[in-house]
VOGU-3710 file (C-alpha; in Angstrom, 3 decimals, decimal comma):
1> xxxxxxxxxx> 0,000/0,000/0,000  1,563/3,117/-1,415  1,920/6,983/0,388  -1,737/7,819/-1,073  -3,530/4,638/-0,080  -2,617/5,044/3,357  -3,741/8,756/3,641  -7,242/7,683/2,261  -7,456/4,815/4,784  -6,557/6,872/7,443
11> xxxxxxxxxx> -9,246/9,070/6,179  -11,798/6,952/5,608  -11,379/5,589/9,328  -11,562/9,109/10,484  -14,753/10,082/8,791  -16,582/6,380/9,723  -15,847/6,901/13,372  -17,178/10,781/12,780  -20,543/9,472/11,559  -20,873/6,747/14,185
21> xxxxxxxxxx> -20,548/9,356/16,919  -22,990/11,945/15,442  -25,744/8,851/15,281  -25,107/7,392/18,448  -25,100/10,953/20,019  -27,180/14,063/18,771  -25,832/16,099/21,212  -21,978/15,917/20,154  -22,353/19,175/17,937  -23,661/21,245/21,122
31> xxxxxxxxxx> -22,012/24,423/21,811  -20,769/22,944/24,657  -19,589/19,719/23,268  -17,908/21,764/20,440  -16,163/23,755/23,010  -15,254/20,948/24,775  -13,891/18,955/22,429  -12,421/21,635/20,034  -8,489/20,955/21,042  -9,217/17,571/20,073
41> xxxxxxxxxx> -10,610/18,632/16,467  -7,918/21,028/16,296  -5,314/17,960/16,636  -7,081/15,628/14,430  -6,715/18,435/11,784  -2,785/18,712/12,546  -2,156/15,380/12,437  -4,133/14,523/9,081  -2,160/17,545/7,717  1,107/16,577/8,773
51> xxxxxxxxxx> 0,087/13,012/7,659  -0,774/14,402/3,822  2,628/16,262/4,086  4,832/13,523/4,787  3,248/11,137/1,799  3,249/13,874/-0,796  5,981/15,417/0,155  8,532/12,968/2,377  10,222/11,948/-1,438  10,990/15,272/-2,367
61> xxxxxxxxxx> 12,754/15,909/0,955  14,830/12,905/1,012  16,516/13,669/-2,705  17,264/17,144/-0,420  18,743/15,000/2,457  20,714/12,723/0,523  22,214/15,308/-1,473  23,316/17,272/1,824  24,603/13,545/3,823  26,510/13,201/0,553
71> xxxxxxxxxx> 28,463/16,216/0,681  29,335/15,831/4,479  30,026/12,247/4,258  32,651/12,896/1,413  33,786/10,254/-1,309  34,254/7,029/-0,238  37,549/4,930/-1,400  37,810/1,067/-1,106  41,350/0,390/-0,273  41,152/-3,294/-1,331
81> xxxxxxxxxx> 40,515/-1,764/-4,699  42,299/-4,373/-7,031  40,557/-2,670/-10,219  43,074/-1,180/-12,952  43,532/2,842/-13,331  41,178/2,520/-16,424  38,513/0,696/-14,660  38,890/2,513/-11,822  38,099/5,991/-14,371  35,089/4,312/-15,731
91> xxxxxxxxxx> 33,761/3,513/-11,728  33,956/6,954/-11,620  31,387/8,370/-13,927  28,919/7,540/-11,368  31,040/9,735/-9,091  29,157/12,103/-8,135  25,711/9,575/-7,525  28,155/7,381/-5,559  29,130/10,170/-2,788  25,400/11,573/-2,854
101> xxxxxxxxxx> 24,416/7,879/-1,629  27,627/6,601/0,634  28,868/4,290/-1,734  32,749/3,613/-3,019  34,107/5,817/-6,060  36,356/2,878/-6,755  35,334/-0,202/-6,930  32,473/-2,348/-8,891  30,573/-3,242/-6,108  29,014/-0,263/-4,600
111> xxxxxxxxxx> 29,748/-1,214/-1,041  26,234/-0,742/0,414  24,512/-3,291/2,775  21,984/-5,130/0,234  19,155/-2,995/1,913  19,834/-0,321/0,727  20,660/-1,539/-2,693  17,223/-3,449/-2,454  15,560/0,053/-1,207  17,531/1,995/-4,369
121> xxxxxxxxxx> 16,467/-0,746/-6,891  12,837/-1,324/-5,552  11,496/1,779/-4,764  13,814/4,601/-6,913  14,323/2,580/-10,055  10,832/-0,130/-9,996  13,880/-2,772/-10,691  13,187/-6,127/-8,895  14,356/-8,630/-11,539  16,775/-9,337/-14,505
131> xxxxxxxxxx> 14,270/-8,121/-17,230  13,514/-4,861/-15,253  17,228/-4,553/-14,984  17,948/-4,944/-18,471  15,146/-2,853/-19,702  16,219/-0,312/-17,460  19,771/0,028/-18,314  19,010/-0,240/-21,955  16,744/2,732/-21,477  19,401/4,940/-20,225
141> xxxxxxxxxx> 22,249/4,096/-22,880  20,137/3,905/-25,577  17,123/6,618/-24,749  17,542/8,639/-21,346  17,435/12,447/-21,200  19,565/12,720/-24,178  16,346/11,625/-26,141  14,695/14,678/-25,067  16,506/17,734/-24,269  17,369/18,944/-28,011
151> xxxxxxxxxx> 13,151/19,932/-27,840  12,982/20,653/-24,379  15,796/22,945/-24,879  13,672/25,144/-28,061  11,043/25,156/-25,446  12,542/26,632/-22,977  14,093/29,174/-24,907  11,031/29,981/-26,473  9,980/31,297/-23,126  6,757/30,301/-23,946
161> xxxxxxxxxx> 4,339/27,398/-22,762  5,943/24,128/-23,599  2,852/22,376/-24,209  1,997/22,860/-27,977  5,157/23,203/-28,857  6,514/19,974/-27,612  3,038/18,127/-28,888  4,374/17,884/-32,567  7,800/16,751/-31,196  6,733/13,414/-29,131
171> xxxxxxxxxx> 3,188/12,380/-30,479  4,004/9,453/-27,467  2,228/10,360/-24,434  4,740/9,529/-21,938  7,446/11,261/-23,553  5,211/14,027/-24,271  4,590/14,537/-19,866  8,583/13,856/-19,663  9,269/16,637/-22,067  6,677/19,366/-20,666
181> xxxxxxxxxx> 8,054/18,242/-17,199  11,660/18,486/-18,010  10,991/22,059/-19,573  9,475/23,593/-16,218  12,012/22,147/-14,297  14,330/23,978/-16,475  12,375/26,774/-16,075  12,624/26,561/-12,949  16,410/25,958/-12,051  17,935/27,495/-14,418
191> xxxxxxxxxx> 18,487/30,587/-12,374  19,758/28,302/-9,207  21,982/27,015/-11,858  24,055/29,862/-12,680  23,802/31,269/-9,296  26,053/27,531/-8,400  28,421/28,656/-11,441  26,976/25,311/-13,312  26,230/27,899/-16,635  26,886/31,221/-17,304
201> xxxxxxxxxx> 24,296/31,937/-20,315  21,629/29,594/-22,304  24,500/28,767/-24,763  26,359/26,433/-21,899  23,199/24,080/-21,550  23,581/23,333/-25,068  27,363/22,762/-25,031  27,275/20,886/-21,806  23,886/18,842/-22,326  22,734/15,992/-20,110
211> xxxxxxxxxx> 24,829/13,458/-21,275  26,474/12,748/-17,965  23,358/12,266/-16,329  22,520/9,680/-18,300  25,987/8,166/-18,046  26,674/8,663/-14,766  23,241/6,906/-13,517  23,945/4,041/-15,697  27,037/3,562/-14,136  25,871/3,836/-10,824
221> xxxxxxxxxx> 22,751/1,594/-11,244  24,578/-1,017/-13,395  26,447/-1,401/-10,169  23,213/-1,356/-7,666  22,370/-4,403/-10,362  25,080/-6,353/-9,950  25,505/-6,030/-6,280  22,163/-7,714/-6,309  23,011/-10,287/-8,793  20,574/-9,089/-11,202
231> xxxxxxxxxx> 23,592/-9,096/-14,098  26,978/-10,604/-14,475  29,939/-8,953/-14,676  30,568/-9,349/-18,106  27,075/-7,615/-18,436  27,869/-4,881/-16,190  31,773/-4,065/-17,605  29,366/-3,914/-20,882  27,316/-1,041/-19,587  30,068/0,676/-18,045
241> xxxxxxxxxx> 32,305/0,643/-20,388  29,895/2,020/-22,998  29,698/5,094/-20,576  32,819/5,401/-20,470  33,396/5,440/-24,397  30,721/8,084/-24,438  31,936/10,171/-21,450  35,217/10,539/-23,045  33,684/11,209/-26,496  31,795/14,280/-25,859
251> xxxxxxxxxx> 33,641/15,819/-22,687  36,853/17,223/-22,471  37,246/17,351/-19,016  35,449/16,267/-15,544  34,087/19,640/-15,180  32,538/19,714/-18,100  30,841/16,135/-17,363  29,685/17,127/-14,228  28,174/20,263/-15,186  26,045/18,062/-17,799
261> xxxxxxxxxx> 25,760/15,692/-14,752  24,058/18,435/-13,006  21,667/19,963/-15,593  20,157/16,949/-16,164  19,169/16,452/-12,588  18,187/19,740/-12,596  15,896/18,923/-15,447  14,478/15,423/-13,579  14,148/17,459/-9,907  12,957/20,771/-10,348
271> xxxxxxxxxx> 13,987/23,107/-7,664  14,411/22,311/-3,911  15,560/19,038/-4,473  19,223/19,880/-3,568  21,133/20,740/-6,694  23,125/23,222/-5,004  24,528/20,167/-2,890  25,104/18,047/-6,045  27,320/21,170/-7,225  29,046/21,054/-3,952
281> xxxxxxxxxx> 29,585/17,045/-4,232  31,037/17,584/-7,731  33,251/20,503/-7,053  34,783/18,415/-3,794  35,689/15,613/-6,437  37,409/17,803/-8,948  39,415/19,270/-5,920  40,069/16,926/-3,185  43,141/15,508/-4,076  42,150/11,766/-3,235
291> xxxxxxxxxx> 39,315/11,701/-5,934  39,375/9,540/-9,172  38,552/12,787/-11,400  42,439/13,996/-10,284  43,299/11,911/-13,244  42,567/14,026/-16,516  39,541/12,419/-18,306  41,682/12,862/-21,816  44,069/10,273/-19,682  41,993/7,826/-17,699
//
């Protein structure tokens, strides 16, 4: 039973017991009752509230939370780490998604206790089996944001509703939400993403794009997969290393891949959902002398 569910139970419960009382006893909406038993309503009302909050909202605020635990937590390094320098380089494109949730930088297996790669498979990604894996991971080397930020992109700099524009550019349904979502989110970040030095002007979010979004997350959830034997190796050194091959194709550098990295979460989160601390996670790994990204991407 999902968030929602529960709230209408609870509701449900709340108004049946209501009812009961009002048939049993005529009196209970007396002037006196009422003041009587007003503190009581009151609290009922602040607890349903809080209630609706934390199942509407509780998912937003935990993308917030991880994103600050991440940045005081710091990178994590395995030192048992027998993988080569190049392996170790392609580990690293999910960088910046491996600090945010506590995991190694370094290594192929993400380092996590298996609940929490259950709880990051299950409930962030809807992946609880092979298939889902593999459709999953497919999706975001073959599809991902890259498939739609060219025409959210016009839209946004249209400065115009997205809405009929982007209707003759995905005449699918589902991409069409994605797309008009993507575009307010843009909308709505885009000043929180100069203010974090991420762009300068509407010309960087075209040079940067959101390919390292969509490499960096398969990276990191290729791994999540693996750890919970969802995929072989050979699978998963397949996945990566297609990110890899990408990464260094269209970046020159680690700045410029995480500034892709973190328009493109900009574009899935909106604002509030802790970009700013994503830009401090990435800017920690392209100065802390320990990280991966100290090699030159050009070199890895």
């Amino acid at each position: 039973m999902n968030g929602k569910n529960i709230l209408i139970f609870i509701l449900s419960l709340g108004f049946t017991f209501l009812m009961y009382q009002l048939f049993t006893n005529p009196n209970l909406l007396s002037s006196e009752n009422i003041e009587q038993y007003m503190p009581y309503y009151i609290f009922g009302v602040v607890i349903l509230t809080a209630l609706f909050f934390l199942f509407t909202k509780a998912k937003k605020f935990l993308k917030i939370f991880k994103a600050l635990f991440g940045l005081l937590r710091g990178m994590r390094l395995d030192p048992k780490s027998t993988l080569s320098d190049q392996e170790k380089a392609a580990i690293s494109i999910s960088a910046i998604y491996s600090v945010q949730q506590d995991a190694y930088v370094n290594t192929l297996q993400t380092g996590l206790s298996k609940g929490d790669v259950q709880n990051l498979l299950f409930n962030w990604w809807s992946i609880k089996d092979s298939q889902q894996a593999i459709e999953t991971l497919d999706y975001l080397q073959n599809k991902g944001y890259q498939f739609y930020f060219p025409h959210v992109l016009e839209a946004f700099q249209q400065k115009q509703l997205p809405e009929e524009f982007l209707a003759t550019r995905f005449p699918i349904e589902e991409d069409f939400i994605k797309g008009v979502e993507q575009t307010y989110n843009l909308n709505e970040c885009y000043e929180e993403l100069i203010n974090d030095r991420v762009i300068q002007r509407d010309g960087d979010l075209a040079s940067y794009g959101v390919g390292g979004w969509d490499y960096g997350r398969l990276v990191f959830v290729t791994r999540l997969c693996y750890d919970y034997e969802l995929i072989s190796e050979a699978q998963a050194w397949q996945y990566i290393n297609y990110a890899y091959a990408q990464t260094q194709k269209k970046f020159n550098s680690w700045q410029a891949f995480s500034k892709s990295y973190i328009i493109g979460r900009a574009l899935w989160g909106g604002k509030g959902t802790g970009n700013s601390g994503i830009a401090a996670i990435a800017d920690d790994l392209l100065e802390n002398a320990k990280s991966p990204w100290k090699v030159a991407l050009s070199q890895a």
